[in-house]
C-alpha positions as CSV (number, residue, x, y, z in Angstrom):
1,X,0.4,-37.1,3.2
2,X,1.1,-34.3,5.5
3,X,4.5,-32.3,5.1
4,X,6.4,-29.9,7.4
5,X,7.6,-26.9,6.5
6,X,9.7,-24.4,8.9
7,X,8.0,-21.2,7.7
8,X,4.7,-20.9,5.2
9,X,4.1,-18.2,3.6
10,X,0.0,-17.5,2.8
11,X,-0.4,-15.1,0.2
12,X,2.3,-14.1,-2.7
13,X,1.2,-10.7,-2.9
14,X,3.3,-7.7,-1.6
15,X,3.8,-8.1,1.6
16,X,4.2,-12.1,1.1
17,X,6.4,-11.4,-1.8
18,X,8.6,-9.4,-0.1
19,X,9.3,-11.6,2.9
20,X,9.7,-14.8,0.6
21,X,12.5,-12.8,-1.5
22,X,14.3,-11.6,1.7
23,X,14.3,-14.8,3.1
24,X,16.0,-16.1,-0.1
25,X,18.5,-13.6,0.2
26,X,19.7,-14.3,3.3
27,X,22.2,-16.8,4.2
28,X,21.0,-17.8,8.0
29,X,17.7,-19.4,6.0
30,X,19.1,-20.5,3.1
31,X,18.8,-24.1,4.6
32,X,14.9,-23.9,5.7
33,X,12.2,-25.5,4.4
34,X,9.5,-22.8,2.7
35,X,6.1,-23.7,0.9
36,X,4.0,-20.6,-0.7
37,X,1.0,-21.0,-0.5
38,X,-1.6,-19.1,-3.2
39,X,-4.2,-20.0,-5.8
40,X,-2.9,-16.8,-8.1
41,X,-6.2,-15.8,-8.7
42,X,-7.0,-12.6,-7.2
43,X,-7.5,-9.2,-8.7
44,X,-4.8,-8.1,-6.2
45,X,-2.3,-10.1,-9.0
46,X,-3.0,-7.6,-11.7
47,X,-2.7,-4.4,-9.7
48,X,-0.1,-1.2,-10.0
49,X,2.4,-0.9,-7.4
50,X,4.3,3.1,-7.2
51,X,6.7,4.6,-4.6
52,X,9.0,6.9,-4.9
53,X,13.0,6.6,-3.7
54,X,16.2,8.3,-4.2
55,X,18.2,7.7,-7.2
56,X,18.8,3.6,-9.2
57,X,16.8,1.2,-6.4
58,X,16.8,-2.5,-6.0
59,X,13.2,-3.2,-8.5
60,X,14.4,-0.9,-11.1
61,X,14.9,-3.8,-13.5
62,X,11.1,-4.4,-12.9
63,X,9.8,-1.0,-13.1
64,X,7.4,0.2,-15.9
65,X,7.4,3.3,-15.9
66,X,9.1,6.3,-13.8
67,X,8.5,9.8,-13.7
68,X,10.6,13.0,-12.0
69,X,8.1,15.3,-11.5
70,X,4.3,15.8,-10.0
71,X,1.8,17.8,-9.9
72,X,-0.7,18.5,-7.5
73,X,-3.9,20.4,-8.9
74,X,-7.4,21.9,-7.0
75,X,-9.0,24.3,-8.1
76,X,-6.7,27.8,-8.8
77,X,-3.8,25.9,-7.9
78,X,-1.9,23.8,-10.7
79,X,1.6,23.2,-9.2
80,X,4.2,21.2,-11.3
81,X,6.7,20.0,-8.5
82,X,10.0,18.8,-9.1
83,X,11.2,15.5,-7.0
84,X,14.4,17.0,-7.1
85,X,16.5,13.5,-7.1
86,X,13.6,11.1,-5.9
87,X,11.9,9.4,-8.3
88,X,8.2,7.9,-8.8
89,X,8.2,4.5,-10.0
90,X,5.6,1.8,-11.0
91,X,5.6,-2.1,-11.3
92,X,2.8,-4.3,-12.2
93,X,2.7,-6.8,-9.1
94,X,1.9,-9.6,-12.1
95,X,6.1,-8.5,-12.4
96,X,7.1,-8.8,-9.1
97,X,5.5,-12.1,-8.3
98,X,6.7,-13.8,-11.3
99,X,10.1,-12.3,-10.2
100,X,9.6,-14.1,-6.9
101,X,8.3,-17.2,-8.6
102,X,12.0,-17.2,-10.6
103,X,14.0,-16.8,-7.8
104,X,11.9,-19.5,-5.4
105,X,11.8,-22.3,-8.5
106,X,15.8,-22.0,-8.3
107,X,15.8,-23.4,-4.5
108,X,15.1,-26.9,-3.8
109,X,13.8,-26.1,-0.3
110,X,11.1,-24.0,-1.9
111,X,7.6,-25.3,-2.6
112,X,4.9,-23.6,-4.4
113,X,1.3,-24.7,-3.8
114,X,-1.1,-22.9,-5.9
115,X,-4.1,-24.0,-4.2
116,X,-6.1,-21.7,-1.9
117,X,-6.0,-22.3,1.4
118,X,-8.9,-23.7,3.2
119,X,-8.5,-23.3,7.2
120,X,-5.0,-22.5,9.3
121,X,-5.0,-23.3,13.2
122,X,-2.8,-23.6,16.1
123,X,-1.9,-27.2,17.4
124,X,0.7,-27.8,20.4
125,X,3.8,-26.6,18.4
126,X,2.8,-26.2,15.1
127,X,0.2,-25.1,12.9
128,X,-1.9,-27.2,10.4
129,X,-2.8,-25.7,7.1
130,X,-5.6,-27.0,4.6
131,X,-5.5,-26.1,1.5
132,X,-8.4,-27.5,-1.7
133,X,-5.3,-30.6,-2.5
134,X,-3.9,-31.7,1.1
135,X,-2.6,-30.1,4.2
136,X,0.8,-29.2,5.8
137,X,2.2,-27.8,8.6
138,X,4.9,-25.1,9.8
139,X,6.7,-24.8,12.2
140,X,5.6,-20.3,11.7
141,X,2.8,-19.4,9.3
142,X,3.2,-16.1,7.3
143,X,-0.3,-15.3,7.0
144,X,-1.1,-12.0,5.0
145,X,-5.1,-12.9,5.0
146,X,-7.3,-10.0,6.8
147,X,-8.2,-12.0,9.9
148,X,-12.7,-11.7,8.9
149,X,-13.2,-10.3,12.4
150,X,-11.3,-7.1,11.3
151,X,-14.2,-6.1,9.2
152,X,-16.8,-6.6,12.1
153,X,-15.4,-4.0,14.1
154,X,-16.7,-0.3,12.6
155,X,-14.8,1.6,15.0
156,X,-11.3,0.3,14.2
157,X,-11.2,1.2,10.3
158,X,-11.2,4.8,10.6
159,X,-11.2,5.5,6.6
160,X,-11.2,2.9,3.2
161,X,-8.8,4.0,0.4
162,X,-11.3,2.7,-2.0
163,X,-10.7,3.3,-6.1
164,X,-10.9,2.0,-9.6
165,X,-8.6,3.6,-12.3
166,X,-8.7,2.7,-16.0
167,X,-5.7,2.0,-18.1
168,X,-6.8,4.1,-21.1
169,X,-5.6,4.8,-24.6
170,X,-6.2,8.2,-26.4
171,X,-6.1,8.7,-30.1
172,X,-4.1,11.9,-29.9
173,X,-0.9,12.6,-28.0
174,X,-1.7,14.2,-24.6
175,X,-0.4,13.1,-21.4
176,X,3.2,14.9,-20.3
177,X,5.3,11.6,-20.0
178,X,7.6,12.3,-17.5
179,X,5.2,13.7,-14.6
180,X,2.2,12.1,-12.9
181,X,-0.4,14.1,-10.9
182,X,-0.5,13.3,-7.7
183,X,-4.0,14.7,-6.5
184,X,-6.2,16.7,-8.9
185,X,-8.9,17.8,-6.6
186,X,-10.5,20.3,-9.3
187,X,-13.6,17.3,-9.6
188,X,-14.3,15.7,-6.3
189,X,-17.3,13.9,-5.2
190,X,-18.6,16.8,-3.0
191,X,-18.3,16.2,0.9
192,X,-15.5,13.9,0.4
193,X,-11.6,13.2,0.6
194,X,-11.9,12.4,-3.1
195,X,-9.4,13.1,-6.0
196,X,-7.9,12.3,-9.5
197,X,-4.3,9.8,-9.6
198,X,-3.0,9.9,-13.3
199,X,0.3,7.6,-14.2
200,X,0.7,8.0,-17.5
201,X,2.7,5.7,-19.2
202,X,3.4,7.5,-22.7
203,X,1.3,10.5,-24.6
204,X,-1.3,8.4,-25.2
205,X,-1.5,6.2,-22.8
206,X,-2.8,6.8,-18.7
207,X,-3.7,4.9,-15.5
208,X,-6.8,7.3,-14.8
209,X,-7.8,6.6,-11.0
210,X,-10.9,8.3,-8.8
211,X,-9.7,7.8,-5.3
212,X,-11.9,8.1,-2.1
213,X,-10.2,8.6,1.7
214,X,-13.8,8.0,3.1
215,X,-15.5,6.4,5.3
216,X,-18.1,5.1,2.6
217,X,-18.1,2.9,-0.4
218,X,-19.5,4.1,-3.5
219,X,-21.3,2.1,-6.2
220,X,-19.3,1.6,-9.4
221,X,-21.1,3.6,-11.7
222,X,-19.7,6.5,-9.7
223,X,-15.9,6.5,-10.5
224,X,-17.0,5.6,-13.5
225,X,-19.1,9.1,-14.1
226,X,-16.1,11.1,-12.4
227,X,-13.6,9.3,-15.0
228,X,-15.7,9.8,-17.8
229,X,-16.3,13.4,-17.0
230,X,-12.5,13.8,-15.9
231,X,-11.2,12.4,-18.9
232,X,-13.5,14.8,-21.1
233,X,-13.9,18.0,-19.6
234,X,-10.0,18.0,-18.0
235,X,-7.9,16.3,-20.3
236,X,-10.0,16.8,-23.4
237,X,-10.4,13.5,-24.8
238,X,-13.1,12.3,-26.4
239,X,-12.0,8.9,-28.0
240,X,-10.6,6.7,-26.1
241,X,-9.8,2.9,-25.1
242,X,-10.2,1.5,-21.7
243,X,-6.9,-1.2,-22.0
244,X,-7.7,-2.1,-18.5
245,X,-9.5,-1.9,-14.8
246,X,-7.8,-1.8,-11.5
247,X,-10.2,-1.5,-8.3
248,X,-9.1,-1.9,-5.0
249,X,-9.8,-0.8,-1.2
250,X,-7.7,-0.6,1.7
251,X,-8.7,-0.3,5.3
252,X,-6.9,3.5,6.6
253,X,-6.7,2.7,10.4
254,X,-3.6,2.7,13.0
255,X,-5.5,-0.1,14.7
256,X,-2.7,-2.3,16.9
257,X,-3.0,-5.4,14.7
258,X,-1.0,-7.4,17.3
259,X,-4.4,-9.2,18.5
260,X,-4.7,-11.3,15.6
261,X,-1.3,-12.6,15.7
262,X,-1.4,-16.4,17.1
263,X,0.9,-18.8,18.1
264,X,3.1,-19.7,15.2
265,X,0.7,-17.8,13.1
266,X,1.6,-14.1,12.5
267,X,0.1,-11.5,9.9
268,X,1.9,-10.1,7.8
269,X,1.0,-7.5,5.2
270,X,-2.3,-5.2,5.1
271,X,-3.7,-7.9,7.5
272,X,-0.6,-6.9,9.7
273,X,-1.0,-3.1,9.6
274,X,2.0,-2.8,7.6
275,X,0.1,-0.5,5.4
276,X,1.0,3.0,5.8
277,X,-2.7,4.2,7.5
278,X,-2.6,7.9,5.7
279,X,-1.7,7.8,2.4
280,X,-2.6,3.8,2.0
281,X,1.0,3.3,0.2
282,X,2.9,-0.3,0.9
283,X,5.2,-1.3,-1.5
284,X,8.7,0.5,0.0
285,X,6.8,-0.4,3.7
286,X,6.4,-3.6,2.7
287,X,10.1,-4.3,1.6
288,X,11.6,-2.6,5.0
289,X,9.2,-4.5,6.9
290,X,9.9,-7.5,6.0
291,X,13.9,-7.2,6.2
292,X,12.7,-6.4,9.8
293,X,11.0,-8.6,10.4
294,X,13.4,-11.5,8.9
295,X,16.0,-10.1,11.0
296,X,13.8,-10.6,14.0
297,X,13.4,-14.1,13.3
298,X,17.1,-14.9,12.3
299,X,17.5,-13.0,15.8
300,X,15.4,-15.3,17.6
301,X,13.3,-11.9,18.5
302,X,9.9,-11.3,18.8
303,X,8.9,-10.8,14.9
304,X,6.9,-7.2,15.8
305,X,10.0,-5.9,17.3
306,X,10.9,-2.6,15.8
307,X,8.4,-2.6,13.2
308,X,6.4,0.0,14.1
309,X,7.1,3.4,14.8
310,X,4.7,4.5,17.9
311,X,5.5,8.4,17.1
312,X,4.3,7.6,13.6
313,X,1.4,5.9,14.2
314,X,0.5,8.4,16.8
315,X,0.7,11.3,13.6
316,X,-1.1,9.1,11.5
317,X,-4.0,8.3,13.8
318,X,-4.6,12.1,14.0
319,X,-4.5,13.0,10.5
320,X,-7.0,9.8,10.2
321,X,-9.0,11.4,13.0
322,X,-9.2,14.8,11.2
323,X,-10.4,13.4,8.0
324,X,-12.7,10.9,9.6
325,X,-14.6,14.0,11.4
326,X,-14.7,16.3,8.1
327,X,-13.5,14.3,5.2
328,X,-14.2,17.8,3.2
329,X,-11.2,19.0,4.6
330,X,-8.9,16.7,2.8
331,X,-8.2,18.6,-0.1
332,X,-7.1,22.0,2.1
333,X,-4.9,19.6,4.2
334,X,-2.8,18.2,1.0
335,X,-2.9,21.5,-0.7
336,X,-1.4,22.8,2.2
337,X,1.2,20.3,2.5
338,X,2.2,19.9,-0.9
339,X,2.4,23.5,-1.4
340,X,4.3,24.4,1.3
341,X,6.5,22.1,1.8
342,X,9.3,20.9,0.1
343,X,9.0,17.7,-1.6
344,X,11.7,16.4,0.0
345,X,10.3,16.7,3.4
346,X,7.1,15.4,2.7
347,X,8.4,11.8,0.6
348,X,11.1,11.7,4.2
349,X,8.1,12.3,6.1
350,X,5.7,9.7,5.0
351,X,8.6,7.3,4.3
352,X,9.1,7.5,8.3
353,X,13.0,9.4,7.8
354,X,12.7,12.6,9.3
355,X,13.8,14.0,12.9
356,X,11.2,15.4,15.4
357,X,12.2,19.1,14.1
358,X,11.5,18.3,11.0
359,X,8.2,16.6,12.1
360,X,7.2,19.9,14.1
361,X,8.3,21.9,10.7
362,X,6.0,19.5,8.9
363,X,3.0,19.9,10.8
364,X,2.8,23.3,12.2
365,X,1.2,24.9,8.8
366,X,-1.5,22.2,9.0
367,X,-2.3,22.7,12.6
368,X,-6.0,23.9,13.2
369,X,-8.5,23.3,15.7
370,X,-9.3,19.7,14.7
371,X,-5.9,18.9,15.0
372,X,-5.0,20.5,18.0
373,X,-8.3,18.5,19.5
374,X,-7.2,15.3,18.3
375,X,-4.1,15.7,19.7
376,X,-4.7,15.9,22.8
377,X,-7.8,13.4,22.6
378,X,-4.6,11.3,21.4
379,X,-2.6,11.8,23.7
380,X,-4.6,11.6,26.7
381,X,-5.3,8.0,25.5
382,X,-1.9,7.3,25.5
């Protein structure tokens, strides 16, 4: 039998999780009728989620692990930076969707379907989703799958944060436990945007990651032969454990994601572009977007309202632009930024905080020809 729901949610992932959990927190919705809908199967549910913010934050109770300081390393340059009252922080996303399972199971006008969902489409006033056990329908559908189509248009995904990191255990005592490192450039796949991402979680114990901003994918015995020869020749082990795999991509584009938005079906998510297109991070996005975005709806306002910055996107595209035309030249873009900027700066800068002088402070040391070309390219499609 068919049941009506005011809002479904597709997908209890980040973005999904996120919205379900501000919805519960807000007293305008308290009365609605919610159903999640998500077979809890995916890879995505055993992934590590990091961000960095000032001081005690609302997830600390969930975080892993946290760290204070960074480091960013290419070759000659080994620079331990201070966050200087921000802090790096980690949660395994099995964490936070159990913590949204908790807090939805105490709210009768909650339902959890763990079934994946077969079709969702537009009728009259409503939309109709089948799922493997049944169907229902909402009144607005929360939908954070990447509409297929995406992917069949080359031009709109300018780069793919692709990866796969190890969880690894040493026999001896060697990682510094209270600083990750950021980018370690020293071994990069040569030609690309491509770099090391160490969380470690105590001495002997790491997330080891080989990270591409590139435009190709890579077979898997490749990060695996960067790892191995990472973990050897840089941090000089030679036994070790793998405890786990985590392997991921993410489209890097500022594509306007409005067009697959549908009546009473909206995207929310990576499938929304709430993904932060030039550094790939979205669990702090994420969280402001969908306050936003909930806002919007208790509002009665258009749900994109606000919830994108054009400036922003307009800085992102370019640096995307760059690095899709050389992707050799990211490692002298970050090592430029990260070394000459204060920390600070750069965490308000990619968090979307800072003023336009700020901005211009920002961007003048990394300004070069291809930047200068894009921008006006840019701007003259504006």
């Amino acid at each position: 039998m068919d049941t009506h729901y005011d809002i479904a949610i597709i997908g209890l992932g980040c973005a999904g999780g996120h919205v379900l959990l501000e919805l519960l927190s807000r007293t305008e919705t308290r009365d609605l009728k919610i159903v999640v809908l998500d077979d809890f199967s995916r890879e995505s549910m055993h992934k590590t989620l990091s961000y960095w913010e000032r001081g005690t934050g609302k997830w600390d109770a969930l975080v892993s692990k946290n760290w204070q300081f960074a480091y960013f390393k290419n070759k000659g340059v080994d620079k331990k930076i201070d966050l200087k009252g921000y802090t790096y922080k980690s949660i395994n996303s099995s964490d936070f969707i159990k913590h949204a399972l908790s807090q939805a199971a105490a709210c009768e006008h909650v339902t959890i379907i763990k079934e994946p969902v077969l079709s969702c489409a537009t009728e009259e006033d409503l939309a109709t989703i089948i799922h493997k056990q049944g169907s229902c329908t909402a009144t607005l559908v929360l939908d954070s799958r990447i509409d297929p189509s995406f992917f069949n248009k080359p031009d709109v995904i300018t780069l793919d944060q692709h990866f796969k990191g190890w969880v690894i255990e040493s026999e001896q005592p060697v990682f510094e436990t209270n600083a990750i490192v950021m980018m370690d450039y020293r071994l990069r796949d040569p030609g690309t945007t491509s770099f090391m991402y160490v969380l470690p979680r105590d001495a002997n114990t790491a997330l080891v990651e080989f990270t591409y901003f590139s435009k190709k994918q890579v077979a898997d015995s490749v990060y695996d032969d960067y790892m191995n020869q990472y973990i050897k020749d840089y941090l000089n082990i030679d036994a070790f454990k793998i405890l786990h795999t985590e392997q991921g991509s993410i489209p890097m584009t500022a594509h306007d994601f409005d067009v697959y938005h549908k009546p009473h079906i909206h995207k929310i998510g990576t499938a929304g572009g709430w993904v932060k297109p030039s550094t790939g991070y979205s669990f702090k996005s994420s969280e402001k977007k969908a306050r936003k975005l909930v806002s919007n709806y208790i509002a009665g306002r258009d749900l994109n309202q606000d919830l994108f910055s054009k400036k922003f996107r307009f800085y992102d595209a370019i640096m995307l632009d760059v690095l899709a035309e050389d992707n050799e030249r990211g490692a002298a873009i970050f090592q430029n930024l990260y070394t000459k900027q204060p920390i600070e700066s750069i965490f308000a800068f990619l968090d979307e905080e800072t003023t336009f002088t700020q901005e211009i402070a920002i961007m003048l040391p990394l300004t070069s020809w291809p930047f200068i070309k894009f921008f006006f390219q840019r701007l003259g499609g504006n």
